[in-house]
Biopython code that builds the backbone (N, CA, C, O; Angstrom):
import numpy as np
from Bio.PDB.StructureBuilder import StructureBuilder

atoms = [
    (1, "UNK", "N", (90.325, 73.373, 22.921)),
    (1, "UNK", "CA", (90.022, 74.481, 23.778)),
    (1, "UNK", "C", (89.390, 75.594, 22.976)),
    (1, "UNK", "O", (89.830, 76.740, 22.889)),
    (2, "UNK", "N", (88.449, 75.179, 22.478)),
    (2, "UNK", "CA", (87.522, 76.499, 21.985)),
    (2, "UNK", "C", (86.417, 76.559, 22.628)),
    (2, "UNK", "O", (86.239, 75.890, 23.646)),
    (3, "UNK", "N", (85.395, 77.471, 22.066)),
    (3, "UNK", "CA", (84.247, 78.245, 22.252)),
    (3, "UNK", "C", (83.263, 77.340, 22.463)),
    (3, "UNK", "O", (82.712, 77.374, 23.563)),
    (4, "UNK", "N", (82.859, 76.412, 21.541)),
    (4, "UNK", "CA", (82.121, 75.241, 21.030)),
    (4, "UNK", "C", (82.743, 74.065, 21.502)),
    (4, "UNK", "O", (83.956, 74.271, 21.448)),
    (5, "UNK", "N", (82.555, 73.131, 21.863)),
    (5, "UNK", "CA", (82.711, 71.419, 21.516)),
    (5, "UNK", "C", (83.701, 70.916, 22.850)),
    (5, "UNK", "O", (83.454, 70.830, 24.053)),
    (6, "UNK", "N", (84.927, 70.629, 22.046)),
    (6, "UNK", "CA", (85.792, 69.752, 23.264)),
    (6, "UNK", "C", (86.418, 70.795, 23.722)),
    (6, "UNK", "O", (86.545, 71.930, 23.263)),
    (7, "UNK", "N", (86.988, 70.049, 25.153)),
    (7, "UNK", "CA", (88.045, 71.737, 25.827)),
    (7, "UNK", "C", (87.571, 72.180, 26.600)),
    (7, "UNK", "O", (86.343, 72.100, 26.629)),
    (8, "UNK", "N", (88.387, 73.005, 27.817)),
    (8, "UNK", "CA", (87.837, 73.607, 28.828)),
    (8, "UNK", "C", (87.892, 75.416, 27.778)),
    (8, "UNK", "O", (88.844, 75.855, 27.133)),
    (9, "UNK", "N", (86.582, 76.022, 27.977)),
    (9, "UNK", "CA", (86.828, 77.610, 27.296)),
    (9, "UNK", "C", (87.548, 78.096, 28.613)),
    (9, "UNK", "O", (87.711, 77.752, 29.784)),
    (10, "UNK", "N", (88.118, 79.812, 27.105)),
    (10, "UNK", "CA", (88.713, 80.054, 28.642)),
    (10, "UNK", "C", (87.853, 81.142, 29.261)),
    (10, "UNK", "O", (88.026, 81.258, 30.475)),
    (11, "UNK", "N", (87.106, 81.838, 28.800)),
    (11, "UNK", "CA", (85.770, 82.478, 29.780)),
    (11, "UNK", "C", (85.325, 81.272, 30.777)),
    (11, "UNK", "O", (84.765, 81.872, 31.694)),
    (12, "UNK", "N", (85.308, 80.693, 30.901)),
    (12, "UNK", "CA", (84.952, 79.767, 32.173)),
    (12, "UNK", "C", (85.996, 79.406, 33.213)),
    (12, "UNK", "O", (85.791, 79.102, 34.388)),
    (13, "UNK", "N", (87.205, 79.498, 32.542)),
    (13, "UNK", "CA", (88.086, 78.975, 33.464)),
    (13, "UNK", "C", (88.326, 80.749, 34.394)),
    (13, "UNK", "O", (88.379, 80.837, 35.620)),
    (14, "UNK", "N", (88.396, 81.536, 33.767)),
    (14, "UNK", "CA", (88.060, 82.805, 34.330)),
    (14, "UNK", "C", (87.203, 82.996, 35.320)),
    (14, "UNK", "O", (87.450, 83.722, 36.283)),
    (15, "UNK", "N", (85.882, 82.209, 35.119)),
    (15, "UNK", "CA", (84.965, 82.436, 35.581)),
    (15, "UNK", "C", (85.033, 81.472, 37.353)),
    (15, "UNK", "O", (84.365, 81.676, 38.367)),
    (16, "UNK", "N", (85.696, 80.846, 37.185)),
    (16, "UNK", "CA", (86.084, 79.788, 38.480)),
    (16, "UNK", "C", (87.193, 80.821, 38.647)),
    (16, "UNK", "O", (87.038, 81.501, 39.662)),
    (17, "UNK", "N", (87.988, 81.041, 38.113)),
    (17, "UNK", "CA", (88.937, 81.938, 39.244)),
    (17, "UNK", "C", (88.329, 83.114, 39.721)),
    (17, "UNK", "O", (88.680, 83.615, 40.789)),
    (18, "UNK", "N", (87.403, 83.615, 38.982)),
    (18, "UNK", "CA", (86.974, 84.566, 39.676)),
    (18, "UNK", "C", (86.245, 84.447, 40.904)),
    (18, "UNK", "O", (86.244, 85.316, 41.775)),
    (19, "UNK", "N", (85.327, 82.841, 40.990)),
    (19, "UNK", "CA", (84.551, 82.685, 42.080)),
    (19, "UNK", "C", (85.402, 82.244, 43.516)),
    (19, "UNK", "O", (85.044, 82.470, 44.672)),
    (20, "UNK", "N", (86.697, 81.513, 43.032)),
    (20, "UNK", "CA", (87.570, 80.877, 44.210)),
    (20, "UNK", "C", (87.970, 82.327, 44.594)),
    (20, "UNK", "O", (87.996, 82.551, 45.804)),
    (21, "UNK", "N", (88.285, 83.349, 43.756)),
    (21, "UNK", "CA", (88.594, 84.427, 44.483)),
    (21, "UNK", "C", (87.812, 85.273, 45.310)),
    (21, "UNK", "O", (88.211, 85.994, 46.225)),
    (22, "UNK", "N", (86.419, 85.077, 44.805)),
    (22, "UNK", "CA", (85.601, 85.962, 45.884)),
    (22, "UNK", "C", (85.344, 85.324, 46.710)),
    (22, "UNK", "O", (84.729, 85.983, 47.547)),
    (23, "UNK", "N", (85.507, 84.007, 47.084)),
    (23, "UNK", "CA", (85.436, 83.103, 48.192)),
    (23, "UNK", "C", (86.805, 83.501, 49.121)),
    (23, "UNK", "O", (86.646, 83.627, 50.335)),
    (24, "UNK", "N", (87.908, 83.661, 48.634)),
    (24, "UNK", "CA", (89.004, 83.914, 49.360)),
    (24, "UNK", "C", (89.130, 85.242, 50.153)),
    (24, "UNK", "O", (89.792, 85.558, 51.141)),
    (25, "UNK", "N", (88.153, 85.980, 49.265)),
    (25, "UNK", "CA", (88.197, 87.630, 49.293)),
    (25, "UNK", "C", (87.736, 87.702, 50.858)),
    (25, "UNK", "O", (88.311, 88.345, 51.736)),
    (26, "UNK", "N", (86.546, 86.881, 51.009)),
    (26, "UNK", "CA", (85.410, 86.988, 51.473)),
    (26, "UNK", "C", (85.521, 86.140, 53.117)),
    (26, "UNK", "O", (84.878, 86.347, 54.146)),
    (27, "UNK", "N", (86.533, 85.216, 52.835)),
    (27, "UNK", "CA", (86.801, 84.662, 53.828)),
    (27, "UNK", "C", (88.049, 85.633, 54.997)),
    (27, "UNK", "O", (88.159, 85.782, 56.214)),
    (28, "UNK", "N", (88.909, 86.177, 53.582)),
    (28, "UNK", "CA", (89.871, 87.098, 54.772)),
    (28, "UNK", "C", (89.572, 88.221, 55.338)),
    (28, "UNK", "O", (90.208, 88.741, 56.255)),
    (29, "UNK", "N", (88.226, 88.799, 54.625)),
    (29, "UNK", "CA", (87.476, 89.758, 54.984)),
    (29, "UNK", "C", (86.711, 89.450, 56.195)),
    (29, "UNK", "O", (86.122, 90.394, 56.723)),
    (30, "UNK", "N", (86.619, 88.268, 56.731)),
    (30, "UNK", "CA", (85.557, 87.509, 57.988)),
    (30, "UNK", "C", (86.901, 87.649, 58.898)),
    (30, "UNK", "O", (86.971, 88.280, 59.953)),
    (31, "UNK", "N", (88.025, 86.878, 58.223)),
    (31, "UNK", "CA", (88.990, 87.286, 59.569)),
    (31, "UNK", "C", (89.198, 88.981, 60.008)),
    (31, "UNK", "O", (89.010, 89.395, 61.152)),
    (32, "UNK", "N", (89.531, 89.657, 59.095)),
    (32, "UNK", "CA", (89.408, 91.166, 59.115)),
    (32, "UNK", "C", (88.861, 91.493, 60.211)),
    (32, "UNK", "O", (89.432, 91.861, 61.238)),
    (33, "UNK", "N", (87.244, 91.314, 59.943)),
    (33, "UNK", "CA", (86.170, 91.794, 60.872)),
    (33, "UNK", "C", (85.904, 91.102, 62.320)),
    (33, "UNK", "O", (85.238, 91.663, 63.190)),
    (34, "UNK", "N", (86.590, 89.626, 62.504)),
    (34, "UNK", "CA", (87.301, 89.119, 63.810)),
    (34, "UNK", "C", (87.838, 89.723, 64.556)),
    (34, "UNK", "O", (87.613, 90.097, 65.707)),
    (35, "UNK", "N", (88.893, 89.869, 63.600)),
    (35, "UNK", "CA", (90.370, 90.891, 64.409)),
    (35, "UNK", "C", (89.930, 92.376, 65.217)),
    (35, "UNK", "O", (90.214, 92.843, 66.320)),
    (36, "UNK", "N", (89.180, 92.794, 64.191)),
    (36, "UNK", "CA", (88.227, 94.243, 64.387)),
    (36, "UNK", "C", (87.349, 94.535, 65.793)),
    (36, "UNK", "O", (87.294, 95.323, 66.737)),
    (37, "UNK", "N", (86.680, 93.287, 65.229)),
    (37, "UNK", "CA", (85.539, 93.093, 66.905)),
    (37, "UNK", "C", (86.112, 92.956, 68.246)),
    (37, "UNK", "O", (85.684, 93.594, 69.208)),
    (38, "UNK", "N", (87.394, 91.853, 68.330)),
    (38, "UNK", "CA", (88.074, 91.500, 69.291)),
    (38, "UNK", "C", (89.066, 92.643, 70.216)),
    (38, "UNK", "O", (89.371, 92.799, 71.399)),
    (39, "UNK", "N", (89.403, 93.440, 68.653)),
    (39, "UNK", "CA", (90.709, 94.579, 69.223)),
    (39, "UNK", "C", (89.595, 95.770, 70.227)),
    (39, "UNK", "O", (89.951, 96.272, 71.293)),
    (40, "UNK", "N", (88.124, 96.036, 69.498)),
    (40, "UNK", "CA", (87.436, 96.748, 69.960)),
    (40, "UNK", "C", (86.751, 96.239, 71.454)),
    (40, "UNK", "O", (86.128, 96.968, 72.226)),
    (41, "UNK", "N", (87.042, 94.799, 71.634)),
    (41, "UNK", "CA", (86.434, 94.429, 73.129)),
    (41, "UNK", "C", (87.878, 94.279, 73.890)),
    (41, "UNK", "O", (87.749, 93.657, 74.944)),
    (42, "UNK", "N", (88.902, 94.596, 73.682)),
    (42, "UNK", "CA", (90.088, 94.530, 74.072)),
    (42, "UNK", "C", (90.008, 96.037, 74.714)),
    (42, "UNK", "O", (89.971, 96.201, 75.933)),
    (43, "UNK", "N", (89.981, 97.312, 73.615)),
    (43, "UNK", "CA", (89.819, 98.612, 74.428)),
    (43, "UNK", "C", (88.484, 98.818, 75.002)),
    (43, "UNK", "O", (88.359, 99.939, 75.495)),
    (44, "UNK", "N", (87.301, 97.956, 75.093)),
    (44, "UNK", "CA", (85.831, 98.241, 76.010)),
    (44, "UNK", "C", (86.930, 98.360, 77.565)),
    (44, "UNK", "O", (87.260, 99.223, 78.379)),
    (45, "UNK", "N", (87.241, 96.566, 77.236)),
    (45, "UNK", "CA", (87.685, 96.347, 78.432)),
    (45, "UNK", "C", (88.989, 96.755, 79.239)),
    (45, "UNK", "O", (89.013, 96.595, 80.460)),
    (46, "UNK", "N", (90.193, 97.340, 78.480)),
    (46, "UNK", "CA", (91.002, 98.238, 79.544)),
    (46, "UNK", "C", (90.261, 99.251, 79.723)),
    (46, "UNK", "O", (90.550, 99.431, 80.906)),
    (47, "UNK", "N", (89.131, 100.503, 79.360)),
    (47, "UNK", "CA", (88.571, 101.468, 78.830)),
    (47, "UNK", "C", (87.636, 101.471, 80.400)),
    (47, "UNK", "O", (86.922, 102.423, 80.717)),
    (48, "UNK", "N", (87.760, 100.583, 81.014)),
    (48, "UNK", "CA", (86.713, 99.746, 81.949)),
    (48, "UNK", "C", (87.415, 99.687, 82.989)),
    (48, "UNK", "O", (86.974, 99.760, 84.136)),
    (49, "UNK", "N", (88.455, 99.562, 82.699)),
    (49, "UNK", "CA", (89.604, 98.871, 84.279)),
    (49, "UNK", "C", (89.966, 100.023, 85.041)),
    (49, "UNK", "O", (90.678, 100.807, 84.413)),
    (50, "UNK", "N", (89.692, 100.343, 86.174)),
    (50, "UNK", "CA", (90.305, 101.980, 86.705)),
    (50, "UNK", "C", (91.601, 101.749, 86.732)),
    (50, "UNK", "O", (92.202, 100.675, 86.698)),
    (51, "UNK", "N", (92.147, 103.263, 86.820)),
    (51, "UNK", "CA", (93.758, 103.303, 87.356)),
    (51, "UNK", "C", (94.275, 102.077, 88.326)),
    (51, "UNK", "O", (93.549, 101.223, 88.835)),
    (52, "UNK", "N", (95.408, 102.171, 88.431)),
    (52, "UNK", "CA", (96.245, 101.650, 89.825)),
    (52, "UNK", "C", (95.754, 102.546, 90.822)),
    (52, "UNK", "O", (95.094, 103.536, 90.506)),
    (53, "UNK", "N", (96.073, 102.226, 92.171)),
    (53, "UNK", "CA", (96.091, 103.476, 92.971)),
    (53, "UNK", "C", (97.406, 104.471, 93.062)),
    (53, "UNK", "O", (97.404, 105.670, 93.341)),
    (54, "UNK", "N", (98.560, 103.599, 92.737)),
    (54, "UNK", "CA", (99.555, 104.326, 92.588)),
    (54, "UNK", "C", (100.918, 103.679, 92.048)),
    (54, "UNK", "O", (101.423, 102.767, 92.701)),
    (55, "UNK", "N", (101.688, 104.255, 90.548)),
    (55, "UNK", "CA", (102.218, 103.572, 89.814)),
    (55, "UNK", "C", (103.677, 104.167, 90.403)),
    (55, "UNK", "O", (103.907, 104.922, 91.347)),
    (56, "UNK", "N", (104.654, 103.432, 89.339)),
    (56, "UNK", "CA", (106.331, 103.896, 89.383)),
    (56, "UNK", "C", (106.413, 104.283, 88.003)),
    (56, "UNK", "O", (106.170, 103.572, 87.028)),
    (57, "UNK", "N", (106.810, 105.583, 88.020)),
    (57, "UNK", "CA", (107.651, 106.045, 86.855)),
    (57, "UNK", "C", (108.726, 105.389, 86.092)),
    (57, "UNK", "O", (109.417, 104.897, 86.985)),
    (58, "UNK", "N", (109.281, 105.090, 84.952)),
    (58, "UNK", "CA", (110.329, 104.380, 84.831)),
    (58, "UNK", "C", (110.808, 105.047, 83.825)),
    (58, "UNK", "O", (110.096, 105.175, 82.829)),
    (59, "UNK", "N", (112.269, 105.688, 83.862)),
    (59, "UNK", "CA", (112.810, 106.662, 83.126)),
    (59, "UNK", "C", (113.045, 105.541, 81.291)),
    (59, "UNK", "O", (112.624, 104.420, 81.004)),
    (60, "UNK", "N", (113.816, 106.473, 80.532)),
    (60, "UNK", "CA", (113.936, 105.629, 79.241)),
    (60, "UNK", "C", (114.813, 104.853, 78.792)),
    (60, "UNK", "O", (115.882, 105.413, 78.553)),
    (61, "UNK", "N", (114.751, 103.346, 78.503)),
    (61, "UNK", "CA", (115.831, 102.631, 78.298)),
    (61, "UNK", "C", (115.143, 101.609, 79.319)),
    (61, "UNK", "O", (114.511, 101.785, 80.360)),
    (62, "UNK", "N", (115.567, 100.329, 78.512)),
    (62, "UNK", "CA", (115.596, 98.803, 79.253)),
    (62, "UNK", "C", (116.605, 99.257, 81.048)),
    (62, "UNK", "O", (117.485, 100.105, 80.903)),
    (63, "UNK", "N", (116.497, 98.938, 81.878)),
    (63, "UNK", "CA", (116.989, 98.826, 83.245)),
    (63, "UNK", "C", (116.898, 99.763, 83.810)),
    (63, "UNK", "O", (117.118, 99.801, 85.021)),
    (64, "UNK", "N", (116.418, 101.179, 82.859)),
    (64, "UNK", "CA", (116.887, 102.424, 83.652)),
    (64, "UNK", "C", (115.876, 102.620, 85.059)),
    (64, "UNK", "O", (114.740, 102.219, 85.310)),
    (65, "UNK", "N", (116.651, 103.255, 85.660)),
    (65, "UNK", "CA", (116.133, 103.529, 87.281)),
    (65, "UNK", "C", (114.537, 104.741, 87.253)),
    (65, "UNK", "O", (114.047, 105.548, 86.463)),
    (66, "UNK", "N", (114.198, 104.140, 88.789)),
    (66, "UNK", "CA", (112.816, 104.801, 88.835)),
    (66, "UNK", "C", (113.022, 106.347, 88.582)),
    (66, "UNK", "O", (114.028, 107.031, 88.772)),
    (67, "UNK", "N", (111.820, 106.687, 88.115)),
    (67, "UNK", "CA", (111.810, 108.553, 88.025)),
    (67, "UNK", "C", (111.214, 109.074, 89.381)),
    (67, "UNK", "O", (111.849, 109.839, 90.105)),
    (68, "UNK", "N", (109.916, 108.600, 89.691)),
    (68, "UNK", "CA", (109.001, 109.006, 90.843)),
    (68, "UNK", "C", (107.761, 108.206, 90.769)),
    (68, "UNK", "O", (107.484, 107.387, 89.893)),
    (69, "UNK", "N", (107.112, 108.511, 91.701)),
    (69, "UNK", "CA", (105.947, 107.907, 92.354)),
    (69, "UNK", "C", (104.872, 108.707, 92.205)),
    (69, "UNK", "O", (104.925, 109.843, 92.677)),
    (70, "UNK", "N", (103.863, 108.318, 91.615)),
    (70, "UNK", "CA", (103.132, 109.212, 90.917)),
    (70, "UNK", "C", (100.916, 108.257, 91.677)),
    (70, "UNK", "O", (100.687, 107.093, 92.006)),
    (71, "UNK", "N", (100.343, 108.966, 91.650)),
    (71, "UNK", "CA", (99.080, 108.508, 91.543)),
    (71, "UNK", "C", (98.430, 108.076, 90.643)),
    (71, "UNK", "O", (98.084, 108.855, 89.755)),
    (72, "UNK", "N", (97.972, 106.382, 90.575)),
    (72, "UNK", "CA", (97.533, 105.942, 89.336)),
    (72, "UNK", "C", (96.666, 106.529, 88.390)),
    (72, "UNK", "O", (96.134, 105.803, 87.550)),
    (73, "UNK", "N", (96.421, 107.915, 88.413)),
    (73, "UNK", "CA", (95.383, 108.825, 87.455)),
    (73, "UNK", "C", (95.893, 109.815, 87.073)),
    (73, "UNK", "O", (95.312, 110.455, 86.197)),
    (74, "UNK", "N", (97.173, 110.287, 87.608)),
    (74, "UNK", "CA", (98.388, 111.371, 87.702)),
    (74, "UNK", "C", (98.773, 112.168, 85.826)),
    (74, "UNK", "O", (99.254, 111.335, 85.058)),
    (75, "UNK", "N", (98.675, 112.846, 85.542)),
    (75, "UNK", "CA", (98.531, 113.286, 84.032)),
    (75, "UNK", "C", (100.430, 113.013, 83.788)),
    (75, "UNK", "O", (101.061, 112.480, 82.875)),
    (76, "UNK", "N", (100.779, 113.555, 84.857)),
    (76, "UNK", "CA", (102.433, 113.605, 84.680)),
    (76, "UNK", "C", (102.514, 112.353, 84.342)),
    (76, "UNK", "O", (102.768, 112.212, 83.145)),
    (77, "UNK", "N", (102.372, 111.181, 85.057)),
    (77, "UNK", "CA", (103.135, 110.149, 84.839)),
    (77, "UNK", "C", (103.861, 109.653, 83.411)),
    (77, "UNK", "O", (105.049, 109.332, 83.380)),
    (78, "UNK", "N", (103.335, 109.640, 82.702)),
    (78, "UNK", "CA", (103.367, 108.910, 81.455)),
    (78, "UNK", "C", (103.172, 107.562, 80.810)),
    (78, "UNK", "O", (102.117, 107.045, 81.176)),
    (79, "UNK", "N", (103.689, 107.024, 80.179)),
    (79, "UNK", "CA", (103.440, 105.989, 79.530)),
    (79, "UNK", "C", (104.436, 104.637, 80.211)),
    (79, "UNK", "O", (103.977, 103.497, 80.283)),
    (80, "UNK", "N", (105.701, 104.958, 80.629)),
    (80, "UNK", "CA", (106.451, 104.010, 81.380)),
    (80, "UNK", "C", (106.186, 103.678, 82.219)),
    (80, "UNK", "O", (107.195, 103.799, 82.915)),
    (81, "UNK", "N", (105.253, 103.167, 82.932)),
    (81, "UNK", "CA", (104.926, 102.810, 84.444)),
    (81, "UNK", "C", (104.153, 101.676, 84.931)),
    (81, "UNK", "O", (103.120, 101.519, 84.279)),
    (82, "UNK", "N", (104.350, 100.729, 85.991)),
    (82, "UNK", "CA", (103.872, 99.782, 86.489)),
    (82, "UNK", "C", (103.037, 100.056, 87.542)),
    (82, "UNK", "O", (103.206, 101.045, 88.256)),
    (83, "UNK", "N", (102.317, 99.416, 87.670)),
    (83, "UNK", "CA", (101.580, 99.400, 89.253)),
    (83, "UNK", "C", (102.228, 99.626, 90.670)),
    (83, "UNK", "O", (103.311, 99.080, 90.884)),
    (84, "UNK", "N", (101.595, 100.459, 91.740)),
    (84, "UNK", "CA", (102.179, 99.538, 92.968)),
    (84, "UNK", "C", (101.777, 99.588, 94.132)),
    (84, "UNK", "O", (101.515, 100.722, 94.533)),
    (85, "UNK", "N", (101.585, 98.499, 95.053)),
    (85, "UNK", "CA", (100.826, 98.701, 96.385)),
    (85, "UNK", "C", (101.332, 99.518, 97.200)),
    (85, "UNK", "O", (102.555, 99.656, 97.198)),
    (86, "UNK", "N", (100.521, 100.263, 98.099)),
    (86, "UNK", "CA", (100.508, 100.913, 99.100)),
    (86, "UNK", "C", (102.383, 100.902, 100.056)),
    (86, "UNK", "O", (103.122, 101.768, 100.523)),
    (87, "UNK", "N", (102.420, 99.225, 99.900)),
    (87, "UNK", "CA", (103.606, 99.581, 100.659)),
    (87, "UNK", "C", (105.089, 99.307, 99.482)),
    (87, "UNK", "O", (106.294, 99.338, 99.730)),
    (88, "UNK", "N", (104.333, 99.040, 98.155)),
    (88, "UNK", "CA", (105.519, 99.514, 97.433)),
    (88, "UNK", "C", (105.906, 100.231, 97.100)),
    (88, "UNK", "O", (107.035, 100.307, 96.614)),
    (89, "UNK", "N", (104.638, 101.559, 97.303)),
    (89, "UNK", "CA", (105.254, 102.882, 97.378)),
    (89, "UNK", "C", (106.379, 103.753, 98.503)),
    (89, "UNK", "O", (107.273, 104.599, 98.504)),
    (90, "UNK", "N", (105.454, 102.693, 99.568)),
    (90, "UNK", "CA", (106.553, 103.321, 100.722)),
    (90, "UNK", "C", (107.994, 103.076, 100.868)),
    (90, "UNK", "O", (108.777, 103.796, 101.488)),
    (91, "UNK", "N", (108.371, 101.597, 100.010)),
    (91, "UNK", "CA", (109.860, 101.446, 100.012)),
    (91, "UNK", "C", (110.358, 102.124, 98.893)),
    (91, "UNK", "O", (111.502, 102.577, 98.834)),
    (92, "UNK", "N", (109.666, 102.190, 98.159)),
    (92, "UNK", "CA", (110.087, 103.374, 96.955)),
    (92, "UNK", "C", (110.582, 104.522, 96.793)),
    (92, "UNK", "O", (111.345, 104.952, 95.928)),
    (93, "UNK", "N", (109.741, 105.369, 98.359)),
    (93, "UNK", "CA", (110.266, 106.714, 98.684)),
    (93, "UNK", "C", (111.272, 106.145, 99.470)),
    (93, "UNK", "O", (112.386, 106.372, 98.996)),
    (94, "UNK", "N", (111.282, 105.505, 100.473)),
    (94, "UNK", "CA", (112.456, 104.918, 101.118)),
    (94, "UNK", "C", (113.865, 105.214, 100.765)),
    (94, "UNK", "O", (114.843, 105.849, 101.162)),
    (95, "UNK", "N", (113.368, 104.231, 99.580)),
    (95, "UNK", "CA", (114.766, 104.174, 98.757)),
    (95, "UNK", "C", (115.191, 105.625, 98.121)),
    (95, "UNK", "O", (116.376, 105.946, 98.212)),
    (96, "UNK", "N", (114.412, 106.373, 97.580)),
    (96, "UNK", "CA", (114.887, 107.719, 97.420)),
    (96, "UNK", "C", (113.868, 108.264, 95.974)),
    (96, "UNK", "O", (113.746, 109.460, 95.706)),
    (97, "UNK", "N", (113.314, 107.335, 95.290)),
    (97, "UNK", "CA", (112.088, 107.726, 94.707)),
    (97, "UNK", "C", (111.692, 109.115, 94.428)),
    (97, "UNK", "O", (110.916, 109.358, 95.352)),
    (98, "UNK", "N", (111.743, 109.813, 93.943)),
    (98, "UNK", "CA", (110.873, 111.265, 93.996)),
    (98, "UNK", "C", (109.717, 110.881, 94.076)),
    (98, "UNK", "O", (109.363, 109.828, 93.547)),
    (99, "UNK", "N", (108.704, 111.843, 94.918)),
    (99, "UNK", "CA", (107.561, 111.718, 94.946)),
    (99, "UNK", "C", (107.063, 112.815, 93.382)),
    (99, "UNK", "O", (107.698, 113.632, 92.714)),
    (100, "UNK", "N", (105.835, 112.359, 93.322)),
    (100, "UNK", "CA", (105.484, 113.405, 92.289)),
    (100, "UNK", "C", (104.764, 114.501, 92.577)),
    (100, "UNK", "O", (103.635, 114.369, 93.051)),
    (101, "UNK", "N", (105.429, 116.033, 92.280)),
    (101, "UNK", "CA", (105.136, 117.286, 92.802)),
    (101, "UNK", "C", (103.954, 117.705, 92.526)),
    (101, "UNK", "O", (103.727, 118.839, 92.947)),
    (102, "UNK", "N", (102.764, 116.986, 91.733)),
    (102, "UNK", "CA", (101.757, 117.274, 91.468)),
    (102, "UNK", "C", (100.736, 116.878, 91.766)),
    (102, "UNK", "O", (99.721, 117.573, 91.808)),
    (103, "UNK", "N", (100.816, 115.326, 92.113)),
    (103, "UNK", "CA", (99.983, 114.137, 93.067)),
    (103, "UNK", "C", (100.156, 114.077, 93.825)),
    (103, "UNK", "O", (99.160, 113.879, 94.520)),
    (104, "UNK", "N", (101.380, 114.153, 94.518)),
    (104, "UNK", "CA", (101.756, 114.148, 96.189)),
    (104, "UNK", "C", (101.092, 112.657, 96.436)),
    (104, "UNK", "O", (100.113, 112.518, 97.170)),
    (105, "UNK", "N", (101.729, 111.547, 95.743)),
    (105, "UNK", "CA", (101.640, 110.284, 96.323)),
    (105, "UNK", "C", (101.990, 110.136, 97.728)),
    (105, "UNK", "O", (101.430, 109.303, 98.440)),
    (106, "UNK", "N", (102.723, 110.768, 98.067)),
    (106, "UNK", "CA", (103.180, 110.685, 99.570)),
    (106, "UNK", "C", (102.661, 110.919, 100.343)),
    (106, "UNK", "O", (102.831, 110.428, 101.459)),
    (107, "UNK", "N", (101.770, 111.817, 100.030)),
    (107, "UNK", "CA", (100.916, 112.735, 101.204)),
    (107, "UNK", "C", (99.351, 111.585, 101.127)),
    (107, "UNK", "O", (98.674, 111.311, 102.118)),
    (108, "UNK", "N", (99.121, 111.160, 99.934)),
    (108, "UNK", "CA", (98.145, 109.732, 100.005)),
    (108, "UNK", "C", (98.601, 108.785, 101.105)),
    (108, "UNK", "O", (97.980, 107.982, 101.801)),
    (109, "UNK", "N", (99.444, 109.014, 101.064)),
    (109, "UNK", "CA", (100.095, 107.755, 101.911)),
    (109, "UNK", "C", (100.979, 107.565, 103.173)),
    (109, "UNK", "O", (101.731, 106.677, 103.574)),
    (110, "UNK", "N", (100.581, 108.744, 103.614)),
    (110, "UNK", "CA", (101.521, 109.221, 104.776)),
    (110, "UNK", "C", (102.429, 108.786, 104.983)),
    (110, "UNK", "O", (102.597, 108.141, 106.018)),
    (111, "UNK", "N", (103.629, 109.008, 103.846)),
    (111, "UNK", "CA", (105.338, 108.724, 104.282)),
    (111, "UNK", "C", (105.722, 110.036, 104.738)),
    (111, "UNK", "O", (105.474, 111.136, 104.246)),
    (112, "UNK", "N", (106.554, 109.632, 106.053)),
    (112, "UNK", "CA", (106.831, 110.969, 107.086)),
    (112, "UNK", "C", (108.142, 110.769, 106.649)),
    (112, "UNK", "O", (108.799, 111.468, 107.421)),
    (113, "UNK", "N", (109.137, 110.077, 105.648)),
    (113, "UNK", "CA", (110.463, 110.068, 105.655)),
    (113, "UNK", "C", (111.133, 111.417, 105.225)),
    (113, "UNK", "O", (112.360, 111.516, 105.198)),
]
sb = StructureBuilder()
sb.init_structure("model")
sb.init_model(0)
sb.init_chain("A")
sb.init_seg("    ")
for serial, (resi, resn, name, xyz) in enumerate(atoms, 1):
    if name == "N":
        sb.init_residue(resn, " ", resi, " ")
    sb.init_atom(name, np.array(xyz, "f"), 0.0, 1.0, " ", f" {name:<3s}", serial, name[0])
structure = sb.get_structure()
């Protein structure tokens, strides 16, 4: 293993690790820029999707009970909330639901309860 003659040198064997590494570099860097492109057509497309017409509040904690009924564009609402049709709003107030004092989902939807 010298410089000259028989033997692998070791500047060469360097020189292959260095190339398997920029091959490796280069390949996780392609997934990188996958991940990148995909996450960015992921927010085109919710970025794209309008509101609900009108969601449920859902207070904090796994099971916890509804807060109110809010309009799917509603600033109050927040971040806890599902979708819901027209007449899942209406059993919603039904049930006792707050409407939301700022959207007046209710008044969208003429519940006279």
């Amino acid at each position: 293993m010298n410089e000259k003659g028989g033997g692998v040198d070791r500047l060469e064997l360097l020189r292959f690790a260095e190339r398997v590494a920029e091959r490796h570099l280069a390949e996780v860097r392609g997934w990188r820029e996958a991940e990148e492109r995909r996450r960015a057509e992921v927010q085109v497309g919710e970025a794209r999707r309008p509101p609900p017409d009108w969601v449920l509040q859902r207070g904090i904690g796994q099971g916890s009970p509804p807060v109110a009924v809010h309009e799917g564009d509603c600033r109050v609402a927040g971040s806890r909330v599902q979708p819901l049709t027209r007449t899942q709003v209406l059993e919603a107030l039904d049930a006792g639901v707050e409407a939301c004092d700022v959207c007046r989902p209710d008044k969208e939807v003429r519940y006279l309860g």
